[in-house]
N, CA, C and O atoms as a Maestro MAE file, in Angstrom:
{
 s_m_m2io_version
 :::
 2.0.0
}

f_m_ct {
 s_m_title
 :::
 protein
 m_atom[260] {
  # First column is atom index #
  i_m_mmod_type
  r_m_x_coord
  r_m_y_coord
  r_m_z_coord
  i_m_residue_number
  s_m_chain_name
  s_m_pdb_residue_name
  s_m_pdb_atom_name
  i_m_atomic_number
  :::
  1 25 -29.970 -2.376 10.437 1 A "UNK " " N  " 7
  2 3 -28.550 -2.537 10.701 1 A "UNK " " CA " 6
  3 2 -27.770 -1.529 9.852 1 A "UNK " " C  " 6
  4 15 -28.014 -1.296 8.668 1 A "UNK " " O  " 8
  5 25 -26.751 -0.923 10.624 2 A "UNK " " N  " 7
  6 3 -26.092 -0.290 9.838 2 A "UNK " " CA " 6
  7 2 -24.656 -1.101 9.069 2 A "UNK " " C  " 6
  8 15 -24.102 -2.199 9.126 2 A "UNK " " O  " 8
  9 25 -24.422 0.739 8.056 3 A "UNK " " N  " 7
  10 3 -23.312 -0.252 7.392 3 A "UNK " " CA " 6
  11 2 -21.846 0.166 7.813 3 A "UNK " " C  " 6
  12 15 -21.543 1.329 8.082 3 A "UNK " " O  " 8
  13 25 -21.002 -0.859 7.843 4 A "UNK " " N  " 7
  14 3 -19.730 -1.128 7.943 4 A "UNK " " CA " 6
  15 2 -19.106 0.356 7.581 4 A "UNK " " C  " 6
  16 15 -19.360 0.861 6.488 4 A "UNK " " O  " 8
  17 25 -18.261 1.044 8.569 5 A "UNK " " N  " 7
  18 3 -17.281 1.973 8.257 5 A "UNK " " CA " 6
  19 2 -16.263 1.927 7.439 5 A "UNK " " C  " 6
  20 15 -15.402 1.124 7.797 5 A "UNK " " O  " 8
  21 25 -16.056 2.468 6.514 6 A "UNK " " N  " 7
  22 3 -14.369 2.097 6.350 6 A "UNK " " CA " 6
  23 2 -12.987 2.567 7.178 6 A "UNK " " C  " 6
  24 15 -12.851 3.749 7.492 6 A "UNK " " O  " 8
  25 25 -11.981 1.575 7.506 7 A "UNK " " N  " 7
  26 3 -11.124 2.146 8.265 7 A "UNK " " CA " 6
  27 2 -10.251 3.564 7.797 7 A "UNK " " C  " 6
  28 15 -9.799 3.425 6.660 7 A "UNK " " O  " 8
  29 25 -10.059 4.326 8.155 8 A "UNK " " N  " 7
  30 3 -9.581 5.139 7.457 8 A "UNK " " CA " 6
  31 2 -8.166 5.371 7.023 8 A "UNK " " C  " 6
  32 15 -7.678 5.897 6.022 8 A "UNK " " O  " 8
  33 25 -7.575 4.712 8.285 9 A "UNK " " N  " 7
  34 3 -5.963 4.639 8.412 9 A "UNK " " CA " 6
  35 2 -5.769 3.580 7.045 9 A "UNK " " C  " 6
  36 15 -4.763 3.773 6.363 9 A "UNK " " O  " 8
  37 25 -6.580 2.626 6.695 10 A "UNK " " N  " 7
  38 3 -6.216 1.816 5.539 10 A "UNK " " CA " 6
  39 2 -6.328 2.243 4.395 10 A "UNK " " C  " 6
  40 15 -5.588 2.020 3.437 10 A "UNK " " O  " 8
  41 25 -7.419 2.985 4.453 11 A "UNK " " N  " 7
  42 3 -8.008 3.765 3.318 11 A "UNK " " CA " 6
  43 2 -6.666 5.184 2.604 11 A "UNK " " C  " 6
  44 15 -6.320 5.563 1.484 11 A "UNK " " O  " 8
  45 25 -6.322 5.528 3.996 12 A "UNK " " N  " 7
  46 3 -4.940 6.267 3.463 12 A "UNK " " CA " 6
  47 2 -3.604 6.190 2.858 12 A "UNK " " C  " 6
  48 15 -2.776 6.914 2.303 12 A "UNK " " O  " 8
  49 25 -3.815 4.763 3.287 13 A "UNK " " N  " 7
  50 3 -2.154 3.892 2.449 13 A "UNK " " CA " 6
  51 2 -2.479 3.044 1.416 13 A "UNK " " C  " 6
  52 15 -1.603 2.599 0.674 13 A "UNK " " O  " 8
  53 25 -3.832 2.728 1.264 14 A "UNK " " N  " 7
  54 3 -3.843 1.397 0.531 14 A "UNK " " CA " 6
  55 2 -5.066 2.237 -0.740 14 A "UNK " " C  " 6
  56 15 -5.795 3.171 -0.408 14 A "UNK " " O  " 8
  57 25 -5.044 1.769 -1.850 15 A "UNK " " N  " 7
  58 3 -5.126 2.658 -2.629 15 A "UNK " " CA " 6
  59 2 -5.620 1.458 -4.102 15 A "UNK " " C  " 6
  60 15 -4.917 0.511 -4.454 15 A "UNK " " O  " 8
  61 25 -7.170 1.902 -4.842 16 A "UNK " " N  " 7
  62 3 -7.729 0.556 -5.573 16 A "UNK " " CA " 6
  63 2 -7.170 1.242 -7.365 16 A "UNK " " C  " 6
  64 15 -7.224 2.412 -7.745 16 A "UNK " " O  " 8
  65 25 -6.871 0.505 -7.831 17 A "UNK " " N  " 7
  66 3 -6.788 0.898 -8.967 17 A "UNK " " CA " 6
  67 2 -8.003 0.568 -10.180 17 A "UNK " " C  " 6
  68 15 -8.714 -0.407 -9.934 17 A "UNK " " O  " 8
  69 25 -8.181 1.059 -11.019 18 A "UNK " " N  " 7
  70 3 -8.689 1.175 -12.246 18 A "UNK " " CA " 6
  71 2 -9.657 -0.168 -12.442 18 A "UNK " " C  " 6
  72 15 -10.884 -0.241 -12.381 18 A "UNK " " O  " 8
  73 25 -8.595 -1.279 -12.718 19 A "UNK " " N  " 7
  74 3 -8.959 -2.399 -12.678 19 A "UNK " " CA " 6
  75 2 -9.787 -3.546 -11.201 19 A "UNK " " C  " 6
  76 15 -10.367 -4.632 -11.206 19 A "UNK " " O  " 8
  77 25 -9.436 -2.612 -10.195 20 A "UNK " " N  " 7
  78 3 -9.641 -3.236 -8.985 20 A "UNK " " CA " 6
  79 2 -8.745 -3.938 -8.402 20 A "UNK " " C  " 6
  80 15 -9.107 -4.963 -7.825 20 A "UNK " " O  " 8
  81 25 -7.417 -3.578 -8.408 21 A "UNK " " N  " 7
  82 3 -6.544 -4.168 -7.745 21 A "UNK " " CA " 6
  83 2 -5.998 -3.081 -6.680 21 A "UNK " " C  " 6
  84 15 -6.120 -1.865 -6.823 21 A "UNK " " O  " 8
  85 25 -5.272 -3.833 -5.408 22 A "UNK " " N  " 7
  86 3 -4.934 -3.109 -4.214 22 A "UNK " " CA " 6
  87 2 -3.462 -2.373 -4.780 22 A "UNK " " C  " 6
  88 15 -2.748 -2.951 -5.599 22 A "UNK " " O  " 8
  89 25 -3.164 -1.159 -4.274 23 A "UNK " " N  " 7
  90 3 -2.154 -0.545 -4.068 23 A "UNK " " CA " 6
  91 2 -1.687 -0.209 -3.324 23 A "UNK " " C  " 6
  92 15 -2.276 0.776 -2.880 23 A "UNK " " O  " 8
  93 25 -0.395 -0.563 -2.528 24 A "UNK " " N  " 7
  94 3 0.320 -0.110 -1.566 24 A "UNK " " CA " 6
  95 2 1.231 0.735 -1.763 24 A "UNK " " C  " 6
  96 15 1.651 0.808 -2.918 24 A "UNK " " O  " 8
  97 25 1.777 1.557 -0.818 25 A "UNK " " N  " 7
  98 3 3.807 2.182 -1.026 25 A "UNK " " CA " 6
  99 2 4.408 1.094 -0.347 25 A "UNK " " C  " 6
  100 15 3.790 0.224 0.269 25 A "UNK " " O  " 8
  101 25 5.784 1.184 -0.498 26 A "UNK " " N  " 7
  102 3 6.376 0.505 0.113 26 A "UNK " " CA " 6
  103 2 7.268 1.252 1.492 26 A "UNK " " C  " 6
  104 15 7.536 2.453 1.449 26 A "UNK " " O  " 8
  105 25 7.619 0.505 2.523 27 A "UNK " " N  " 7
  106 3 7.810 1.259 3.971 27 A "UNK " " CA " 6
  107 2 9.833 1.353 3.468 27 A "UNK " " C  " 6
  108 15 10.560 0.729 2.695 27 A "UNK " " O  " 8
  109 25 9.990 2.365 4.337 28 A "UNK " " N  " 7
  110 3 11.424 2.513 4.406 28 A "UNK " " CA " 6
  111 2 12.201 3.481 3.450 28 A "UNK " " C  " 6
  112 15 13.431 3.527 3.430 28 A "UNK " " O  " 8
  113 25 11.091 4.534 2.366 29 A "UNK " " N  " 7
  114 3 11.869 5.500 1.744 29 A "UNK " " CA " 6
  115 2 11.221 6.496 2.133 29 A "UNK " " C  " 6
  116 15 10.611 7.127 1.270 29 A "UNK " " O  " 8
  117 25 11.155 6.909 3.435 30 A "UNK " " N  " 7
  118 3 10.590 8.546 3.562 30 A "UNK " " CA " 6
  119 2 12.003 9.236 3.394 30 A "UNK " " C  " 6
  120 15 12.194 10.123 2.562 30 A "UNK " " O  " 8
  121 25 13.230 8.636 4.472 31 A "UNK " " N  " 7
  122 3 14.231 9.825 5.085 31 A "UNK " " CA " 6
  123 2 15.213 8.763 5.041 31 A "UNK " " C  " 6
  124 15 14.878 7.707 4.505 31 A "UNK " " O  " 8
  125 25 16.524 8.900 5.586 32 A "UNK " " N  " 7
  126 3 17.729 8.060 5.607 32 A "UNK " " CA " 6
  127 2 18.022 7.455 4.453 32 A "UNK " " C  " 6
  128 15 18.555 6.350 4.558 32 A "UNK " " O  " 8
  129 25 17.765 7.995 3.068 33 A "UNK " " N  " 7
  130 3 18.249 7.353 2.006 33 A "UNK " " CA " 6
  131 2 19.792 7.824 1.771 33 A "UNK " " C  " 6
  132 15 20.255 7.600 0.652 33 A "UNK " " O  " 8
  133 25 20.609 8.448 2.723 34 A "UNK " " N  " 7
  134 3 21.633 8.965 2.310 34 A "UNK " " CA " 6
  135 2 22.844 7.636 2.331 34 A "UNK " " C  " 6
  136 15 23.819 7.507 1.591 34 A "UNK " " O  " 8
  137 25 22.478 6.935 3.212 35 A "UNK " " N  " 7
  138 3 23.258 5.883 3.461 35 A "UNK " " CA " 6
  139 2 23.368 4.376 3.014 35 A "UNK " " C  " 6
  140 15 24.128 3.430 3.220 35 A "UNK " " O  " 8
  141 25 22.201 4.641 2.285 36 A "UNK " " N  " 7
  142 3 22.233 3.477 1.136 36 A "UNK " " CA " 6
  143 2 22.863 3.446 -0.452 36 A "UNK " " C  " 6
  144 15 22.711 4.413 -1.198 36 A "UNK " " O  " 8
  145 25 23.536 2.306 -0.841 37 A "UNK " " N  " 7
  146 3 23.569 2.718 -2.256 37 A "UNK " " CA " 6
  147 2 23.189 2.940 -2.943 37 A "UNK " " C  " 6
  148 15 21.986 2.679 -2.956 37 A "UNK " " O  " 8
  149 25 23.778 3.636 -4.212 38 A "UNK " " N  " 7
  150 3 22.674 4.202 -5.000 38 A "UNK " " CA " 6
  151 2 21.802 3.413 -6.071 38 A "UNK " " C  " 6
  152 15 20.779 3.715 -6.686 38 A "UNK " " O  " 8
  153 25 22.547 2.372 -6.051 39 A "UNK " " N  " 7
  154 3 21.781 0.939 -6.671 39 A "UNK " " CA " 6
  155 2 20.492 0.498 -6.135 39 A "UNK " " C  " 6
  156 15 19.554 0.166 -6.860 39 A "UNK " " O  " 8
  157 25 20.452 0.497 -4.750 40 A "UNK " " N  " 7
  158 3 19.535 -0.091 -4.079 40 A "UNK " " CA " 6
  159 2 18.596 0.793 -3.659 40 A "UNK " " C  " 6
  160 15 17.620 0.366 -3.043 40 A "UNK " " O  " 8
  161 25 18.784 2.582 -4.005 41 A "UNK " " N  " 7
  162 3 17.721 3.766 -4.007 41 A "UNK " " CA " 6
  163 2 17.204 3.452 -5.949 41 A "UNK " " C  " 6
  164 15 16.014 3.390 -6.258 41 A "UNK " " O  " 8
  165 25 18.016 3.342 -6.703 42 A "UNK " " N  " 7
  166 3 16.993 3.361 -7.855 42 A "UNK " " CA " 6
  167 2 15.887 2.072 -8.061 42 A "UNK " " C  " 6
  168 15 14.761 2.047 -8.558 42 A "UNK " " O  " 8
  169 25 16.821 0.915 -7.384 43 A "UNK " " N  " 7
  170 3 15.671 0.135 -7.334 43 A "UNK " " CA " 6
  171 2 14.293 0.311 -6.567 43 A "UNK " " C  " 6
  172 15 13.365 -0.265 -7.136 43 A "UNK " " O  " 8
  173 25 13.938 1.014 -5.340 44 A "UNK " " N  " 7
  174 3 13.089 1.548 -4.518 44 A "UNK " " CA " 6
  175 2 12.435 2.473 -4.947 44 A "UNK " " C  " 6
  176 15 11.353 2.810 -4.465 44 A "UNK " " O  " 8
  177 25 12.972 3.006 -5.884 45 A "UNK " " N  " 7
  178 3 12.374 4.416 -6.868 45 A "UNK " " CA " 6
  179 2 11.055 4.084 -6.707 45 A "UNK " " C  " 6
  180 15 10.675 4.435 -5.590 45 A "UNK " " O  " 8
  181 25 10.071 3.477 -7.448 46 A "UNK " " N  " 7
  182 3 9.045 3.289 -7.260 46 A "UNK " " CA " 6
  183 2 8.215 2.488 -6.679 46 A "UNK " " C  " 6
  184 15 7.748 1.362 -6.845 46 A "UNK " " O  " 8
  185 25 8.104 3.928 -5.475 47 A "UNK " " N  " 7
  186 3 7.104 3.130 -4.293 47 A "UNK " " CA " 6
  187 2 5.998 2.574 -4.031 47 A "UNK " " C  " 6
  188 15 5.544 2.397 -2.901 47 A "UNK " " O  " 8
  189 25 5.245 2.109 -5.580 48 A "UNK " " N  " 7
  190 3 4.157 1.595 -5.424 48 A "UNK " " CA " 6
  191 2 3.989 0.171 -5.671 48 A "UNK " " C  " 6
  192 15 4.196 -0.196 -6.828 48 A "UNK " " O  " 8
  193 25 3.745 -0.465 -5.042 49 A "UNK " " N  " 7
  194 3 3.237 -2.217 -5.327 49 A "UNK " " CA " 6
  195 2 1.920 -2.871 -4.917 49 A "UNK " " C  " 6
  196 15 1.228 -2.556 -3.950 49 A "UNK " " O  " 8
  197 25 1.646 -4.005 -5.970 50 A "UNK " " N  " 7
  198 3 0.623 -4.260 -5.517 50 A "UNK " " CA " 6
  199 2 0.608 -5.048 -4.513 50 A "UNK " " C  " 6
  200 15 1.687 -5.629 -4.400 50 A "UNK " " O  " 8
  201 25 -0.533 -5.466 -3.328 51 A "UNK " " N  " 7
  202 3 -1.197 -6.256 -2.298 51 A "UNK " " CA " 6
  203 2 -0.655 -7.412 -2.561 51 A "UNK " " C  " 6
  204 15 -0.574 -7.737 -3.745 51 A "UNK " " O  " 8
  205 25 -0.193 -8.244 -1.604 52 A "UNK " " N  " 7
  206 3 0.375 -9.942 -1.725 52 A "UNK " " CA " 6
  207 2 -1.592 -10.276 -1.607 52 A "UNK " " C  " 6
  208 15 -2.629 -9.807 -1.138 52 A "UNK " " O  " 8
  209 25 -0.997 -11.523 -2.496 53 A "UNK " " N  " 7
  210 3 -2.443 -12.143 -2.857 53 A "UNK " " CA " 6
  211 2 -3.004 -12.821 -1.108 53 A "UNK " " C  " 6
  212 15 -4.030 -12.891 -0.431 53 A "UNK " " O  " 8
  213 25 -2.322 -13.000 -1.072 54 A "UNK " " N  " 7
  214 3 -2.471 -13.409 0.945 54 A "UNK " " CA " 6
  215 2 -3.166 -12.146 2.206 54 A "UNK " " C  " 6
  216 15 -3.474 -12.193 3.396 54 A "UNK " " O  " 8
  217 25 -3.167 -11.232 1.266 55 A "UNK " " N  " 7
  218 3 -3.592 -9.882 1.842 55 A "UNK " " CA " 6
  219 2 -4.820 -9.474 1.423 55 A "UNK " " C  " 6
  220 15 -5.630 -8.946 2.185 55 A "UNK " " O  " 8
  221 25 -5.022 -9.685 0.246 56 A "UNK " " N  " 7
  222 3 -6.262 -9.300 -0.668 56 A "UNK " " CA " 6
  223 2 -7.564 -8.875 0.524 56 A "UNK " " C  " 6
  224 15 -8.157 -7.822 0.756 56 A "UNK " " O  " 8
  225 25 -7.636 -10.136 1.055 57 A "UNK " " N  " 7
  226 3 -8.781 -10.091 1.867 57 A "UNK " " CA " 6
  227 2 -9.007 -9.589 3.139 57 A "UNK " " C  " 6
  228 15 -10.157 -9.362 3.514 57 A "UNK " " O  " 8
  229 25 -7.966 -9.372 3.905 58 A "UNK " " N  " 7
  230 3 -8.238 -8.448 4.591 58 A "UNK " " CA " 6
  231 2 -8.329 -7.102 4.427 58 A "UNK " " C  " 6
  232 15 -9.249 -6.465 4.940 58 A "UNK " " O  " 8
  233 25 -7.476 -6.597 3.768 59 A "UNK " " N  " 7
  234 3 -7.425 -5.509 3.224 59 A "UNK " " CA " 6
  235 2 -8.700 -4.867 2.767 59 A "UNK " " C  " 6
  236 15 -9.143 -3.875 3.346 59 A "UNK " " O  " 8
  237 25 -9.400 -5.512 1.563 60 A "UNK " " N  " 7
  238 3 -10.734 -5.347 1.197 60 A "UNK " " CA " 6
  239 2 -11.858 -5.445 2.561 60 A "UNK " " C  " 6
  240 15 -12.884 -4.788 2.384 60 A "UNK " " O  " 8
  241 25 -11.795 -5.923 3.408 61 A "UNK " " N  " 7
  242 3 -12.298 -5.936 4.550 61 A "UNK " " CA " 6
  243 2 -12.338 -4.766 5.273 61 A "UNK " " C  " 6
  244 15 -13.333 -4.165 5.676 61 A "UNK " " O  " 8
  245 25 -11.239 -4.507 5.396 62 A "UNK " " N  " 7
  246 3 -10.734 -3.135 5.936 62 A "UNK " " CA " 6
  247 2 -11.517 -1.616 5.466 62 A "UNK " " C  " 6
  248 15 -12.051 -0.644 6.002 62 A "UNK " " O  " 8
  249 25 -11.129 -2.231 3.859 63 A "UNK " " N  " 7
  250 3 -11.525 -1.591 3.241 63 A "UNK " " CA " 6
  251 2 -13.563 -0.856 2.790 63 A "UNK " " C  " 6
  252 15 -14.152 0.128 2.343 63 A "UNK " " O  " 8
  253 25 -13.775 -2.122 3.295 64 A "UNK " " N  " 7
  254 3 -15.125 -2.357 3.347 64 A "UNK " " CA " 6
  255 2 -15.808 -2.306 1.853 64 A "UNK " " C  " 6
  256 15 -16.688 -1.527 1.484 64 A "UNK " " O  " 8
  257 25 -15.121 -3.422 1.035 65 A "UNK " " N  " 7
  258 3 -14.928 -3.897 -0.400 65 A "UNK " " CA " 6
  259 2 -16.114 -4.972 -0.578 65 A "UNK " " C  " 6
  260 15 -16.255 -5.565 -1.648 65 A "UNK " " O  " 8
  :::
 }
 m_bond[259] {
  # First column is bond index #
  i_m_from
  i_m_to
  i_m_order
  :::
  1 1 2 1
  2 2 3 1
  3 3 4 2
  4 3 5 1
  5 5 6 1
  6 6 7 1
  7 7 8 2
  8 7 9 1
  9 9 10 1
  10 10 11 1
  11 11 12 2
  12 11 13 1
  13 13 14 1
  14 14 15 1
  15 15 16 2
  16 15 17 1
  17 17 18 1
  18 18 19 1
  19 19 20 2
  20 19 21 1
  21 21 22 1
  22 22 23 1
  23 23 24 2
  24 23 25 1
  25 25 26 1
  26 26 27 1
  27 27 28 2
  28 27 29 1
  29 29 30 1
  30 30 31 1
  31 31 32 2
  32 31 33 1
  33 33 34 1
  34 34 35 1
  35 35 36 2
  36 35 37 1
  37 37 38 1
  38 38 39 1
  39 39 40 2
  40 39 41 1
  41 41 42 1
  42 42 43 1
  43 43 44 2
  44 43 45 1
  45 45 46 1
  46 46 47 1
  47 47 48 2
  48 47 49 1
  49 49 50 1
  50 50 51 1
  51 51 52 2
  52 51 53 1
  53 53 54 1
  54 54 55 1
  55 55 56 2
  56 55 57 1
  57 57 58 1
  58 58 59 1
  59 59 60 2
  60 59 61 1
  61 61 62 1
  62 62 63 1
  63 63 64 2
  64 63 65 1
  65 65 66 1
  66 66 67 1
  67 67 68 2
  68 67 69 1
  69 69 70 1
  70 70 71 1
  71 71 72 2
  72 71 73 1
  73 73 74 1
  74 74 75 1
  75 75 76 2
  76 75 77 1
  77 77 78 1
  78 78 79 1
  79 79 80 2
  80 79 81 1
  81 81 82 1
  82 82 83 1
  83 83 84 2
  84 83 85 1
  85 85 86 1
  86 86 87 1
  87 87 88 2
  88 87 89 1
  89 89 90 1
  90 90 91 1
  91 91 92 2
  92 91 93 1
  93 93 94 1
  94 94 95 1
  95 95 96 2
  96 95 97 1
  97 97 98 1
  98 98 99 1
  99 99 100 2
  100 99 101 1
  101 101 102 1
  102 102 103 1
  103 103 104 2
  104 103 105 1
  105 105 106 1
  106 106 107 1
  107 107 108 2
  108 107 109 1
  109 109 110 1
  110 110 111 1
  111 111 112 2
  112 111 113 1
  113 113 114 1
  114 114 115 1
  115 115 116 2
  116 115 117 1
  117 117 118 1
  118 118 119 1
  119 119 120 2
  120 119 121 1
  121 121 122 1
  122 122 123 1
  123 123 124 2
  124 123 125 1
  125 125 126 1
  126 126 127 1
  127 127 128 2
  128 127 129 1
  129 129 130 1
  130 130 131 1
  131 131 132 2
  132 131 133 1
  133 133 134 1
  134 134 135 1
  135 135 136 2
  136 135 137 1
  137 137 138 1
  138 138 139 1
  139 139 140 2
  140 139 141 1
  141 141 142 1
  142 142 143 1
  143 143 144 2
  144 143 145 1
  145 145 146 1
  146 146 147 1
  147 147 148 2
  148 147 149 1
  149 149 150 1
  150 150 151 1
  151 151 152 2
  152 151 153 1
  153 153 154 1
  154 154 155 1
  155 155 156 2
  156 155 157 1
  157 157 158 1
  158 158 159 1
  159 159 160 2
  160 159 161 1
  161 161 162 1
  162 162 163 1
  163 163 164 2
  164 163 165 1
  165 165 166 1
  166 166 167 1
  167 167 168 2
  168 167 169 1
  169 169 170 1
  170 170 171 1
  171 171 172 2
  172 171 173 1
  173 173 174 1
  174 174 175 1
  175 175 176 2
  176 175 177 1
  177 177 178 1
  178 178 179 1
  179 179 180 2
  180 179 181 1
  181 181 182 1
  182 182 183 1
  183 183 184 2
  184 183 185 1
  185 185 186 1
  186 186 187 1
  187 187 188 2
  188 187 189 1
  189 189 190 1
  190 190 191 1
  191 191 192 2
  192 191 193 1
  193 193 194 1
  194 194 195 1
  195 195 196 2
  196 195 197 1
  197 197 198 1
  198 198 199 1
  199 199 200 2
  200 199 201 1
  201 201 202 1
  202 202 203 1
  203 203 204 2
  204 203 205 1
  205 205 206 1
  206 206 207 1
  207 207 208 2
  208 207 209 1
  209 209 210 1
  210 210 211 1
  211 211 212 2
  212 211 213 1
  213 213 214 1
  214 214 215 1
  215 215 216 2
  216 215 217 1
  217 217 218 1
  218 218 219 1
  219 219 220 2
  220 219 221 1
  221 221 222 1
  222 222 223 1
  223 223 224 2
  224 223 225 1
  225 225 226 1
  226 226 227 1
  227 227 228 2
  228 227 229 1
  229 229 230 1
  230 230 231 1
  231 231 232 2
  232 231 233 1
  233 233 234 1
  234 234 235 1
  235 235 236 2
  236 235 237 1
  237 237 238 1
  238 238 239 1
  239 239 240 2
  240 239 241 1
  241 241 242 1
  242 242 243 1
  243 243 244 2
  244 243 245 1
  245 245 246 1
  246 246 247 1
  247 247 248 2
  248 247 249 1
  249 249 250 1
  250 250 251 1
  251 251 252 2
  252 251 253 1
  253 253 254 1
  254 254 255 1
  255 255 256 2
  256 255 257 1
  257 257 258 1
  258 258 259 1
  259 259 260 2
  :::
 }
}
Protein backbone atom coordinates (compact mmCIF):
# COMPACT_ATOMS: atom_id res chain seq x y z
CA UNK A 1 0.00 0.00 0.00
CA UNK A 2 1.04 3.20 -0.72
CA UNK A 3 1.50 6.31 1.24
CA UNK A 4 -0.87 9.16 1.64
CA UNK A 5 -0.01 12.37 -0.52
CA UNK A 6 0.11 15.51 0.98
CA UNK A 7 -2.38 18.05 -0.27
CA UNK A 8 -0.51 20.65 -1.58
CA UNK A 9 -2.90 23.57 -1.73
CA UNK A 10 -2.84 23.05 2.27
CA UNK A 11 0.57 22.58 2.50
CA UNK A 12 0.90 26.19 0.90
CA UNK A 13 -1.15 28.16 3.41
CA UNK A 14 -0.90 26.22 6.40
CA UNK A 15 2.45 26.20 7.81
CA UNK A 16 3.97 23.79 11.24
CA UNK A 17 5.97 25.54 13.57
CA UNK A 18 8.99 24.65 15.69
CA UNK A 19 7.01 23.30 18.40
CA UNK A 20 4.40 21.55 16.18
CA UNK A 21 1.75 23.78 16.08
CA UNK A 22 -0.44 24.80 12.86
CA UNK A 23 0.05 28.16 11.21
CA UNK A 24 -2.25 30.00 9.22
CA UNK A 25 -2.48 33.83 7.50
CA UNK A 26 -5.34 35.35 7.94
CA UNK A 27 -7.86 36.03 4.67
CA UNK A 28 -8.76 39.65 3.73
CA UNK A 29 -5.28 41.68 3.72
CA UNK A 30 -3.91 41.12 0.25
CA UNK A 31 -5.49 44.52 -1.51
CA UNK A 32 -8.39 47.00 -0.49
CA UNK A 33 -6.79 48.07 2.68
CA UNK A 34 -7.28 51.63 1.58
CA UNK A 35 -10.70 51.81 2.90
CA UNK A 36 -10.40 50.60 6.16
CA UNK A 37 -9.30 52.34 9.26
CA UNK A 38 -6.22 52.65 10.24
CA UNK A 39 -6.96 51.12 13.61
CA UNK A 40 -8.37 48.13 12.25
CA UNK A 41 -5.14 47.75 9.49
CA UNK A 42 -2.68 47.84 12.57
CA UNK A 43 -4.61 45.42 14.26
CA UNK A 44 -4.42 42.90 11.07
CA UNK A 45 -0.75 43.75 10.84
CA UNK A 46 0.10 40.42 11.68
CA UNK A 47 -1.11 37.91 9.48
CA UNK A 48 -0.22 34.96 11.16
CA UNK A 49 -2.43 32.82 13.59
CA UNK A 50 -2.61 29.78 14.94
CA UNK A 51 -5.23 26.71 13.79
CA UNK A 52 -8.67 26.78 15.93
CA UNK A 53 -8.27 23.72 18.07
CA UNK A 54 -11.50 22.40 16.11
CA UNK A 55 -9.29 22.36 13.01
CA UNK A 56 -6.24 20.69 14.31
CA UNK A 57 -7.35 17.54 12.81
CA UNK A 58 -8.21 17.96 9.73
CA UNK A 59 -5.73 20.01 8.82
CA UNK A 60 -3.01 17.51 10.01
CA UNK A 61 -4.89 15.11 7.83
CA UNK A 62 -4.55 17.16 5.02
CA UNK A 63 -1.50 17.58 5.93
CA UNK A 64 -0.63 14.01 6.14
CA UNK A 65 0.65 14.53 9.96
Amino acid sequence: MSKMKTKKAAAKRISVTGSGKLRRRKVGLAHLQTKRASTTQIRNNDGAVSVAASDKKAMNALLCR
